[in-house]
N, C-alpha and C positions, 0 to 999 in steps of 0.2 A: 407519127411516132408512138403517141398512146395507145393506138388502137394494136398496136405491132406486139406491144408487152402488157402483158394480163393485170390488171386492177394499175393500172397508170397513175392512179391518183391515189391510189396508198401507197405506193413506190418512195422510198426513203434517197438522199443524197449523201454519199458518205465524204468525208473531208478530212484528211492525214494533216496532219499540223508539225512538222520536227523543227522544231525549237534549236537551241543553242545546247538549251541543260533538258527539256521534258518532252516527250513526242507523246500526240493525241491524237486522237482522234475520237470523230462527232458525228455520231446520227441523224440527221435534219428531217423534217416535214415540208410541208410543203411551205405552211406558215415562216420557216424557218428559224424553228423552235429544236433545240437538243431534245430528243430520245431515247439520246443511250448516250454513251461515252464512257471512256479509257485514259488512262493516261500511264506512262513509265520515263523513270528517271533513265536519260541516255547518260552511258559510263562514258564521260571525257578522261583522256588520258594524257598527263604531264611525262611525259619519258625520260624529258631532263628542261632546265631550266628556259623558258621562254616558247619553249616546243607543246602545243595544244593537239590533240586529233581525238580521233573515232575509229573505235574500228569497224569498217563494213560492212562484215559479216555478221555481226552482234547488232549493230542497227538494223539490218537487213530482217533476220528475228524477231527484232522488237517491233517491226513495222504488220511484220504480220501476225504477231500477237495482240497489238492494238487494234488492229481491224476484227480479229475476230470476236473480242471479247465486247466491243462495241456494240458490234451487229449484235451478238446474246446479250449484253445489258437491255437495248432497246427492246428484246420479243419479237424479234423477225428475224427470218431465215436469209441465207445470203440470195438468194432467188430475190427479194422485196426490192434488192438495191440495184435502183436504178442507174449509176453513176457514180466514179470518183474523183474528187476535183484533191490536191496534195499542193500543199504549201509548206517550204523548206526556207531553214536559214541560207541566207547567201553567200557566194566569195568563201566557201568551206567544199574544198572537192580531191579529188583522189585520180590518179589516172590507173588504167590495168590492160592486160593483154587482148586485140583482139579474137585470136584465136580459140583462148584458152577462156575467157572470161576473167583470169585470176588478179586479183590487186597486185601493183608494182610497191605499195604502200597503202599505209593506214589514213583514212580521208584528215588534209591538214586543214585548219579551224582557219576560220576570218580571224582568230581571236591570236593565231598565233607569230608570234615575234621572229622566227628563224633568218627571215629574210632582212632584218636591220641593218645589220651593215652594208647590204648590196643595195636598198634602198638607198641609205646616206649614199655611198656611193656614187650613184647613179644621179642620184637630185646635188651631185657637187661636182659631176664630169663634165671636161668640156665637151664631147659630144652633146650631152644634153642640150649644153647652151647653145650650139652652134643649130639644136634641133629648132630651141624657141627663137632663136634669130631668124632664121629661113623663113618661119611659119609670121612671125609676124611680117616678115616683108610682104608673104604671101598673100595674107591678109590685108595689110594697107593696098595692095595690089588688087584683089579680087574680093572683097567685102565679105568673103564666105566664112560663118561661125565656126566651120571645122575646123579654118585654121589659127583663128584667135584660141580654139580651144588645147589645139595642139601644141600654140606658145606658149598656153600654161600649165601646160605635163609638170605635175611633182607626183612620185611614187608615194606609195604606204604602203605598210607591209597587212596594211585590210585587203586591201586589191590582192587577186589572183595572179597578176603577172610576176611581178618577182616572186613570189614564192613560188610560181611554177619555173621560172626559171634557175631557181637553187634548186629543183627537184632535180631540173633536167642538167644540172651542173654538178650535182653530187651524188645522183642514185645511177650509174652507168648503164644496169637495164632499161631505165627507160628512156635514155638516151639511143642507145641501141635500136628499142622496139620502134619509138617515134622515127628514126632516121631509115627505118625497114617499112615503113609505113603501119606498122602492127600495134601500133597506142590509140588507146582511147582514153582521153579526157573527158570529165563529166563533174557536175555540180550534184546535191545530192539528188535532185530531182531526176538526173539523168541518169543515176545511178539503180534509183528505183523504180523507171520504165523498165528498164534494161532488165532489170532482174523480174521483174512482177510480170513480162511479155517471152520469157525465156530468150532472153537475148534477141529474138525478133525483132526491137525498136530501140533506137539508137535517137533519143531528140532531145533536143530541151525547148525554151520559149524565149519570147521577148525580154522580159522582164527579168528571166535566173541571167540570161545571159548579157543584159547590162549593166547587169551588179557586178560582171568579174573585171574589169577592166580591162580585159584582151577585146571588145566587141565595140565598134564604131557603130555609137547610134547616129550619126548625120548619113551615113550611108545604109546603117541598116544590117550590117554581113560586120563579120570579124574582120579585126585588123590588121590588114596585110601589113602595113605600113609599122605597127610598134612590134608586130610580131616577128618583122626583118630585124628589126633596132636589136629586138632582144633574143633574137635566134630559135625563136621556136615553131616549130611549124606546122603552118596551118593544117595538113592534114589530119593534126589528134582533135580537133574538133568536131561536135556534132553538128547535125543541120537543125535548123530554127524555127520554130512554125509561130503560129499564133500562139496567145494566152489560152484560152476559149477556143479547146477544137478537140479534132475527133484521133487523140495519143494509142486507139486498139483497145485490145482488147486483156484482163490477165489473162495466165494459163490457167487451162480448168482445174490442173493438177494441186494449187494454192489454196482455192478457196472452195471448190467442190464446183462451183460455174464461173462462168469467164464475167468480170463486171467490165463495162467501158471505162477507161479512162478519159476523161474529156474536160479537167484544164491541169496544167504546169503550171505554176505561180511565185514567185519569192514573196516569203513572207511579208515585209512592209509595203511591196503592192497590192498583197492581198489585204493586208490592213485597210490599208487606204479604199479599195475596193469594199470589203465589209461595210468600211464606215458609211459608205455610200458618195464620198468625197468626188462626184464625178463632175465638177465644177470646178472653173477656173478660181483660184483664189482659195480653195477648200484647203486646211491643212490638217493633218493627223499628226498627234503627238504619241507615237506608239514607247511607255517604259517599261521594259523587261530586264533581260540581262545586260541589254544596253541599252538606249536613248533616242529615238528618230523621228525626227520631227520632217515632215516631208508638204511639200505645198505643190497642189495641181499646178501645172503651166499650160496646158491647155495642148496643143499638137508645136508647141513650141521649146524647144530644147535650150536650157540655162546653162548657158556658159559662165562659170564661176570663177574670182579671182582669191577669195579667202578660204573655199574649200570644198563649198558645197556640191553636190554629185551629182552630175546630171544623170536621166535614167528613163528606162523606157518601162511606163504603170502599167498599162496592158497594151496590148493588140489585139484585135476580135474584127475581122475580115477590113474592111477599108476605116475602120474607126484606129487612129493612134493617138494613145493619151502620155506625153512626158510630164516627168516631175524632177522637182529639186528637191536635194535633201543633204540635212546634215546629222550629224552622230555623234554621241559620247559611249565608250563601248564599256564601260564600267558601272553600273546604275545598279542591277539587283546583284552583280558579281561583288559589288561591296557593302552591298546590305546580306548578303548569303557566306560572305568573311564575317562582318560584324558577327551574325548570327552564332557560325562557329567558335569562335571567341569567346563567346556566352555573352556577348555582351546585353544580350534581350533572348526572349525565350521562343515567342513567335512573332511573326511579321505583328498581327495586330496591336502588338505590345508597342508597338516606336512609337505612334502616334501619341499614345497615355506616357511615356516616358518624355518625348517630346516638348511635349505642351504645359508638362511638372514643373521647368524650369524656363525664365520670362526670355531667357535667351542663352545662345551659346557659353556665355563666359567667356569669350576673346578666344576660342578653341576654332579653329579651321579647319576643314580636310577637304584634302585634295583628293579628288576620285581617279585615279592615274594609275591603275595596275599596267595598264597596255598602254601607255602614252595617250596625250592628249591632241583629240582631231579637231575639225573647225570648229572656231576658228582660227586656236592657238595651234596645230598643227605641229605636233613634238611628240615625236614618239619614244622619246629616249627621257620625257618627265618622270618623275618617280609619286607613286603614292605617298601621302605624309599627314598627320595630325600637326597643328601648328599649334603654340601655344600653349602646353599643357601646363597646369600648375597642382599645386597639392591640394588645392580644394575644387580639383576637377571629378567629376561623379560618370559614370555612367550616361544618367541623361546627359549632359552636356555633350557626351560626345556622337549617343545614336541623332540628338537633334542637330548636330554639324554635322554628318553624316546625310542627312534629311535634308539641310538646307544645301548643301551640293549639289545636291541631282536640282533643285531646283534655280540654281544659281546656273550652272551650266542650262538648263532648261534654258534661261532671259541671253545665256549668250548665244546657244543658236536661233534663237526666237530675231533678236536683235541683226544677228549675220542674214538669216534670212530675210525681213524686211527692209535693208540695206541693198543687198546685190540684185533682187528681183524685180523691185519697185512693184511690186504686184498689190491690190487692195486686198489684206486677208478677210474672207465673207463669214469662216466659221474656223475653230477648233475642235474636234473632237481625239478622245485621248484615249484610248486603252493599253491593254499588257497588267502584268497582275502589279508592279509599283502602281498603278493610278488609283488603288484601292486603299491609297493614305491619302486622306485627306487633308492631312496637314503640309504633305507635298503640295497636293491636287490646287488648294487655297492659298496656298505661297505661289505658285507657279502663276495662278490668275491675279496675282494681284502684281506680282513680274513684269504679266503681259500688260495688265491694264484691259482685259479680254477676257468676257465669258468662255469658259471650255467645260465643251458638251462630255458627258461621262456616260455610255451605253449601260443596259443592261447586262449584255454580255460582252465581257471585255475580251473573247480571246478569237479577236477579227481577223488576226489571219487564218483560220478554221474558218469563220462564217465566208471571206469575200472567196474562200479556193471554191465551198458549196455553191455560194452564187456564181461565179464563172462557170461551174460545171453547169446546175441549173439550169442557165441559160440554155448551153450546150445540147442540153437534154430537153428543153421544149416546157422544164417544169415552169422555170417564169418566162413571163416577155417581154421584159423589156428592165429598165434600171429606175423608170419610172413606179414600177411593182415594187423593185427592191426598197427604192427609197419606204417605201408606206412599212416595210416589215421589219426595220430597223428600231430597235425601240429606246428612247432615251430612260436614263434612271435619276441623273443628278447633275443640276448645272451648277455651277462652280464663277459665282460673279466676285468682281474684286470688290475686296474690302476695306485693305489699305490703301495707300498714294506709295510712287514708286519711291518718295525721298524718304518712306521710314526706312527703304531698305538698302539708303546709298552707303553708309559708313561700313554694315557689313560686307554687305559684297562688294567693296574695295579694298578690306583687308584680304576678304577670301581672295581676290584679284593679287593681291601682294603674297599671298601662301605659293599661292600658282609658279610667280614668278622665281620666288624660292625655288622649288621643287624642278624646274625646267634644264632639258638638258643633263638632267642627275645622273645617268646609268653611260652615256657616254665620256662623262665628266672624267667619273670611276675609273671609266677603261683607259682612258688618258693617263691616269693618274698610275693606274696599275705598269701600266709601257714604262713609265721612269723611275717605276723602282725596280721595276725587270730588268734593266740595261745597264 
């Protein structure tokens, strides 16, 4: 393959990163050092209350403005780049016309609430129950994990299914188009082959496609079986390939020459991949806009009872690596509120605000703008300050703020070493929260666990490089990658976990406040309507 493309070994790896709120993209060497880079604020749009998206077309722009401006950051022409590996948030997707290419709507967020009530709904129907009756019979019948996992089907409106299902229950075109066979669904990854191949390639991968919850990873192929439940049909799906493989080519008309595409990746796999976590027991604590804390399982899939998601990390020819994983999806979404509030002026301010005062003051906050997932699972919790008094300051509350995200940290930490029984061998943490230290330090001392902090923390960009990489012949193998990984700060505990039992079981008792808050509301709202 070097000898095929001219100077092989100054050949750069290009790596799209789209975020939730910021899409990058990163120059690589071979060393797998940045070069160049880019970055732009993606415009999310609130349309009406609970409702999150994107729109398409304007991400579609921005993606190809981040590549170009990368490639000139670096000093190399688009000829040098040997490859593109693209990692995207997951369970945020859009469906659109066959035919036409054109959106049926604007791409709806992992982050968005629409689907709440058809969620409760559904996790309180008897069909449901009579689905996990079945399945456990099944199970005590045939010992097979698919169907202990199918007895504990509970919706969220993170997962793609219901919200594709409100799609296909309220937008009548695309009900129309999917029932004429002329819809296409797509993740965002899917969405920018699609357009970056001129419509030519129609895929996604392992990994974007285990995060949606319409896809059976015990079988491997979508799910016929919840996609009958919920009436959608299989048809608007794409087909599935590896992590690690050969996606085409762009069109020349893009970039001036055509680059390979050669890996698809959801971001927290790609994390997890950057990090180099390709051991059983390895866990990544990725905090950005949300929380995810994820542990190798090895070619073994974790069937979860308190929440955690099971998921397929990569695939790369007969290698399959599954992971568990759990979430809090409000992490830098409430330190980027605080921020607008004025309540600090830059991120590196919370720490110095933080650490002014010996402690919260009795002040709690709940991190719950989208409800709260594993292991309290409640999407209808409300965000809240507890406690406030008149000699509450500022710091007091960016440090309860601070201690949240680390306080949920020790609950999935805790959920996770409960339901897996697995020995955890390492943590490593990235995403741009892990750059407070005051979290970083709280969190390890949470765990009672060392957690490893990279150099570069924005590993879903390096692990899309590395897959691609691979793909491309630049590395050989995972044992190369481990070496070019490079740590910056490890983060040993310092405290004992009992200085931290009295707060975090008031924050424990804030929680319990706040649950259930927004359907409470709408209850309440019905009997004064009637």
């Amino acid at each position: 393959m070097g000898s095929a493309r001219n100077g092989f070994r100054e050949q750069r790896v290009l790596a799209v990163d789209v975020g939730s709120t910021i899409l990058r993209c990163y120059v690589y060497n071979e060393s797998a050092e940045s070069c160049g880079s880019t970055e732009e604020k993606i415009n999310v749009l609130y349309p009406c209350h609970g409702h999150v998206e994107i729109d398409p077309e304007g991400l579609w722009e921005q993606f190809v403005t981040v590549v170009k401006e990368a490639v000139k950051d670096a000093g190399i022409h688009m000829n040098q780049v040997a490859g593109l590996g693209i990692s995207t948030q997951r369970a945020t997707f859009i469906t659109w016309n066959k035919e036409t290419g054109k959106p049926f709507h604007n791409f709806i967020s992992w982050q968005d609430l629409r689907a709440a009530e058809l969620v409760s709904s559904w996790n309180n129907s008897l069909l449901l129950k009579a689905v996990h009756g079945s399945c456990r019979l099944m199970h005590f019948l045939t010992r097979r994990k698919r169907f202990l996992a199918a007895s504990l089907i509970s919706f969220t409106t993170q997962h793609v299914s219901l919200r594709l299902a409100w799609v296909l229950q309220n937008i009548p075109e695309v009900r129309q188009a999917a029932d004429e066979g002329n819809c296409c669904f797509g993740t965002i990854d899917t969405w920018l082959l699609y357009k970056l191949t001129n419509g030519s390639v129609y895929a996604t991968d392992y990994s974007n496609a285990s995060g949606t919850a319409v896809f059976d990873p015990y079988l491997m192929s979508w799910s016929s079986f919840l996609c009958s439940l919920l009436s959608i049909p299989l048809s608007i799906f794409p087909p599935v390939e590896d992590t690690s493989h050969n996606f085409g080519v762009s069109d020349t008309s893009i970039f001036g020459v055509p680059i390979p595409i050669r890996a698809l990746v959801a971001d927290q796999q790609a994390a997890m991949f950057g990090q180099c976590c390709f051991d059983v027991g390895d866990v990544k604590l990725t905090m950005g806009t949300g929380t995810f804390m994820t542990i190798n399982t090895g070619n073994n899939l974790h069937t979860s009872i308190a929440g955690l998601y099971p998921l397929v990390g990569w695939k790369i020819g007969d290698e399959l690596v599954c992971l568990a994983e759990g979430n809090a999806t409000d992490t830098g979404t409430a330190i980027k509120w605080a921020q607008e509030l004025n309540l600090f002026a830059v991120f590196a301010d919370m720490e110095e605000m933080a650490r002014s005062v010996p402690d919260c003051g009795g002040i709690y906050f709940v991190p719950s703008f989208t409800g709260l997932q594993a292991p309290v699972n409640d999407p209808y919790a409300c965000a809240s300050f507890m406690g406030l008094k008149p000699s509450t300051t500022k710091n007091h509350l960016v440090r309860a703020i601070l201690e949240s995200v680390a306080f949920r940290n020790k609950q999935l930490y805790d959920t996770m070493r409960r339901e897996t029984s697995i020995q955890i061998s390492q943590i490593r943490a990235d995403g741009g929260v892990c750059n407070n230290s005051f979290v970083m330090q709280m969190t390890a001392d949470l765990f009672g666990h060392t957690i490893d902090k990279p150099k570069h923390t924005d590993m879903s960009s390096l692990g899309a490089a590395f897959l691609a990489g691979l793909a491309l012949g630049i590395w050989s193998n995972k044992e190369e990658l481990k070496k070019l990984r490079q740590p910056q700060v490890l983060f040993e505990p310092q405290r004992k976990l009992k200085d931290y039992e009295l707060s975090m079981s008031g924050w424990e008792l804030a929680l319990q406040r706040c649950s259930n808050w927004y359907n409470a509301c709408y209850q309440n709202s019905l009997r004064y309507n009637t």
